[in-house]
N, C-alpha and C positions, 0 to 999 in steps of 0.2 A: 504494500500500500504506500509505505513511503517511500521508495523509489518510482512508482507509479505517480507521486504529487511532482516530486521533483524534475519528472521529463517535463510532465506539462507545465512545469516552470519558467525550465531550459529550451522548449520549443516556442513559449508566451516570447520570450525575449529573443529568438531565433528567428521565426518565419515574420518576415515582414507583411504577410499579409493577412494577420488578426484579429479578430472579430476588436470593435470599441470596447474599452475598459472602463468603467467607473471613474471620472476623475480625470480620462485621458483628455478633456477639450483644456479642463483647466492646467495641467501639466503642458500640452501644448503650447497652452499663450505663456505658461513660466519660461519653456526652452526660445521662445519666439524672442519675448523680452532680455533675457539672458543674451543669447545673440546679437540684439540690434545693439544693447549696452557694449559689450565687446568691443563690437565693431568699432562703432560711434568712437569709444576710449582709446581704440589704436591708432582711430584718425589725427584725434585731439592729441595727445602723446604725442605722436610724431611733432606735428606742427611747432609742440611747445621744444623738443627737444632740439629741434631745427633753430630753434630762437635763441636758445638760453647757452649759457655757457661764461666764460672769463668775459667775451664779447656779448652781450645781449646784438641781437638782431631784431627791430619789429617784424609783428605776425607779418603785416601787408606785404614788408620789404622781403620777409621769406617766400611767402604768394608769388610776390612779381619777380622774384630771381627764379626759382622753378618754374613757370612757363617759359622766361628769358634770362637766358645767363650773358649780361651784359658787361662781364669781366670786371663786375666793382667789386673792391676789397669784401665789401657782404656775398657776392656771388660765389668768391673763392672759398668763404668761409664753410658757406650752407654747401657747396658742388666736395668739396675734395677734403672737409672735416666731417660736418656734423650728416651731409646724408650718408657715407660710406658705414662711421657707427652709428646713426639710427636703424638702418636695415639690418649691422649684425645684431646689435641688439634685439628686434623682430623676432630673426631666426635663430639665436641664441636660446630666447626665453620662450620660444616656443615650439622646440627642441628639447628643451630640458623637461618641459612641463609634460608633451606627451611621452616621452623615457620615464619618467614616473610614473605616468596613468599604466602604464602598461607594465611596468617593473612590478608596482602594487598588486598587478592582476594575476602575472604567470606564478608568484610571490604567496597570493594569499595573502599577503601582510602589509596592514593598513601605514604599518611606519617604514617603510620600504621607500627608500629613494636609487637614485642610477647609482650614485657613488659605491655602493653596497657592491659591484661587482666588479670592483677593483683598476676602474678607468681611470679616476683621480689620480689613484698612486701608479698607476703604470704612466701616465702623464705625467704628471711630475719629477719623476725616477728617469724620462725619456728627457725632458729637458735640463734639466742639472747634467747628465749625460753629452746634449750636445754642447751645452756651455762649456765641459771640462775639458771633453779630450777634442771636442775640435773645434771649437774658438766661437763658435759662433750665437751671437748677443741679441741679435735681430727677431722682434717676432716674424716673421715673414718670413726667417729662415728656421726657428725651432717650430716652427707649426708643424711643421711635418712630421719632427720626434716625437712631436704630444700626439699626432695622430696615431702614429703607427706604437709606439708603447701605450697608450689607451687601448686599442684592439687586439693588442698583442696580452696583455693581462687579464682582458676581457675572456677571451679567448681560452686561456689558462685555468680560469676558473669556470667555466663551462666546461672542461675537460676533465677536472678533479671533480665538478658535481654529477657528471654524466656515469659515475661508476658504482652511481646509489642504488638502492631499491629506488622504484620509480616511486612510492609513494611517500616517500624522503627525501624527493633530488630536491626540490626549493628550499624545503629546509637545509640542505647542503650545499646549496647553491648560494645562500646568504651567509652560512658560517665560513666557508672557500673564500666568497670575497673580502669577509675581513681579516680573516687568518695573512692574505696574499696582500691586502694593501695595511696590514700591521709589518709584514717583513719587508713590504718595498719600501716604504714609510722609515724604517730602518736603513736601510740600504742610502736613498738620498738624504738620511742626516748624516752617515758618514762622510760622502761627498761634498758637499756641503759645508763640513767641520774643516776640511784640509783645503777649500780652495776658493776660495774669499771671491773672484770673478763669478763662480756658478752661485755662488751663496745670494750675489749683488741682483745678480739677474733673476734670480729661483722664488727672492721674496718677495717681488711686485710681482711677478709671473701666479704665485700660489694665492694671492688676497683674491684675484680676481678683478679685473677689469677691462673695459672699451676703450681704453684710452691709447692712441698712437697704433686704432688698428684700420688700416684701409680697405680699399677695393679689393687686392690682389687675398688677404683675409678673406675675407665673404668669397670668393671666386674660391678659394680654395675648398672651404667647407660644403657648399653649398651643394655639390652633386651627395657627397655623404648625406647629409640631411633629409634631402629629396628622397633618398632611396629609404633612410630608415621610414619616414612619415608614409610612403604607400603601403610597405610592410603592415605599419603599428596600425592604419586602420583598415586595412582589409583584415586584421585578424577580429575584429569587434563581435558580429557573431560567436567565435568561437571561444574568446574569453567570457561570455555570460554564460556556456556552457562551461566551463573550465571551474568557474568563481563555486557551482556546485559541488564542486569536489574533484577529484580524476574518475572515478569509478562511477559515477553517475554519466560523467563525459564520456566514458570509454561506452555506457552502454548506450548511451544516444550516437552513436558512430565516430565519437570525438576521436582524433588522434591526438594524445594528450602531450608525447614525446616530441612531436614535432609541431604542435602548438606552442610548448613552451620555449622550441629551437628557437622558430622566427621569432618570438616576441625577444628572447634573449638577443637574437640579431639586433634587430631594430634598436632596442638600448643602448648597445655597441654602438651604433654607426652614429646613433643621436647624438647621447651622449659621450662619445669620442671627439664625435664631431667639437660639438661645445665647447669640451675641456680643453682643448685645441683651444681652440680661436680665444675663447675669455678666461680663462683659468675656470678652475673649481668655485662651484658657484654653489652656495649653500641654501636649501629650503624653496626654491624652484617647483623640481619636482617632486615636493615633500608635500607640499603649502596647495597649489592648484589643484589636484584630483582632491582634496579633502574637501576642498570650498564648492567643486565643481557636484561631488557625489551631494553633499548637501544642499544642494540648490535643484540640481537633476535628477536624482534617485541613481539605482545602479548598475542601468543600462551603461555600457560599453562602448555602444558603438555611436552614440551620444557624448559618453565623458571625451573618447579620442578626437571627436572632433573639432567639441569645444574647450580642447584643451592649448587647440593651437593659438588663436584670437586672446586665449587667460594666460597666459605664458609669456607673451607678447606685451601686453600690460602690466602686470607684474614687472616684467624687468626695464621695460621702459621706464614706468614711476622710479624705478628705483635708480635708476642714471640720474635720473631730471632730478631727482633730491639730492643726489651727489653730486653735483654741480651746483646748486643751488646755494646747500648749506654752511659752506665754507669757500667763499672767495678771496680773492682773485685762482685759490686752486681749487682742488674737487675731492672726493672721497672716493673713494674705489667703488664701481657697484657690487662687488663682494660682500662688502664691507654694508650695507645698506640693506643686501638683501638676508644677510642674517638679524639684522635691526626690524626688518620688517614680519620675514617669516618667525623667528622666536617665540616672540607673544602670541603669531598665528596658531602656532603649535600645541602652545601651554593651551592658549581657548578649546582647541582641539579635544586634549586630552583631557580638560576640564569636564567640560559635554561629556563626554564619554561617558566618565566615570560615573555621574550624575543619571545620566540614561539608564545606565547599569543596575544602580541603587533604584 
């Protein structure tokens, strides 16, 4: 009987084409409103981010350099500063955001963020690496190390979780990833310790930030990103059958092994991507799927979509208040976006706990 409730659970959220629910017109207009807020906020963000800085720029005079780049010192600022990082900013935060929607999902576990799979520290451990042994200071030249040690540790830890019982590989799939970014984590503080150039570069590299990143940045990530996002939401169906349990998924024809492959891909490529281009960015993808599951309910193929637009907001506000807050410089948005998600979090688990009792 109760594996019998449960298909017709797992099918309610699967076939698209089922009967009206109780309640579904008004969840509609919440996802609707949700939505056009989104939107509306990434517009707005942008615009302001485009403005603001050491240089304030008025709104208009950003308006009229974007249709016409009339080579004034504001057209230089908005073309080849602040739109290159507004866009990574976009793709950054809404990259990380759906890596956690979907980390949470193959996870099971609501405190489940991308870092958990060992990208951070394989990133990080890759650039102190090209800093030391071959000279090189430039972001635009370590990105490439953060990318390929982010997927390389990723990778790693997908292979040490792959040798579980299946009905333990997530939970071994979270204990692998900190085991592995506890030892690489070691590894670049001794690096680090003996060689003062990688240590220089390693520490504004690790806060996290937009700052002094260009076009050639964004062009570099952006095919990785592209590919994790068609992954992470074409698996939406199949994570509302998964969120059941495996055994419920296996008997609804889930392939449950190779559900949790792709969705562990996608995390890889997102968040690699990411960690690359901004450094390690903290409560991203910790902070959005919570806010989104509360607002949405616990369709899937729902949270992945409007995760991208919540991600995008999220790290936008948080540049624009890192800029903001201390002039004529700025604050990392690493450094902002743990100031913002922290308290997200504690409310988080507040609720909870309360729901519980």
């Amino acid at each position: 009987m109760s594996l019998s409730k449960d298909r017709d659970r797992a099918v309610a959220h699967i076939s698209p084409a089922r009967p009206p629910e109780r309640g579904s017109g008004r969840l509609a207009r919440r996802r609707l409103l949700v939505l056009t807020g989104c939107l509306v906020l990434v517009a707005g963000l942008v615009l302001v981010s485009l403005a603001v800085g050491s240089r304030t720029v008025p709104l208009e005079t950003v308006w009229r350099v974007l249709l016409h780049d009339d080579g004034s010192p504001e057209a230089l600022i908005v073309w080849r500063l602040r739109v290159p990082r507004t866009a990574l900013a976009v793709v950054v935060g809404a990259a990380l955001a759906l890596a956690g929607t979907v980390m949470q999902a193959i996870t099971r576990n609501p405190l489940a963020e991308p870092g958990l799979v060992g990208v951070n520290a394989g990133a990080s451990l890759a650039v102190v690496i090209a800093v030391a042994a071959f000279q090189v200071t430039e972001v635009s030249g370590y990105i490439w190390f953060a990318l390929v040690g982010a997927i390389l540790a990723a990778l790693l830890v997908h292979t040490l979780a792959a040798g579980s019982a299946r009905s333990h590989q997530h939970t071994r799939l979270v204990l692998a990833g900190a085991a592995l970014s506890a030892s690489l984590g070691a590894c670049t503080g001794i690096l680090t310790m003996f060689n003062s150039t990688a240590f220089d570069s390693y520490r504004f590299w690790v806060v996290g930030s937009l700052q002094n990143r260009g076009t050639d940045v964004l062009v570099a990530v952006a095919p990785f990103v592209a590919a994790g996002t068609v992954i992470a939401l074409l698996l939406g169906p199949a994570l509302n059958a998964l969120a059941l349990g495996d055994e419920t998924g296996r008997a609804l024809g889930l392939r449950v092994s190779w559900v949790r492959a792709a969705g562990f891909c996608a995390v890889m490529l997102l968040c690699g991507a990411a960690t690359a281009a901004a450094g390690p960015l903290a409560f991203v993808g910790l902070a959005v799927p919570h806010a989104l599951r509360l607002l949405l309910g616990p369709d899937h193929r729902w949270l992945l979509a409007y995760a991208l637009p919540a991600g995008a907001v999220l790290l936008l506000m948080s540049d624009i208040i890192g800029r903001i807050v201390a002039p004529p410089g700025e604050l990392e948005v690493g450094i902002v976006t743990a100031f913002l998600g922290a308290p997200v979090l504690v409310w988080f688990i507040v609720r909870r706990r309360r729901t519980a009792l």
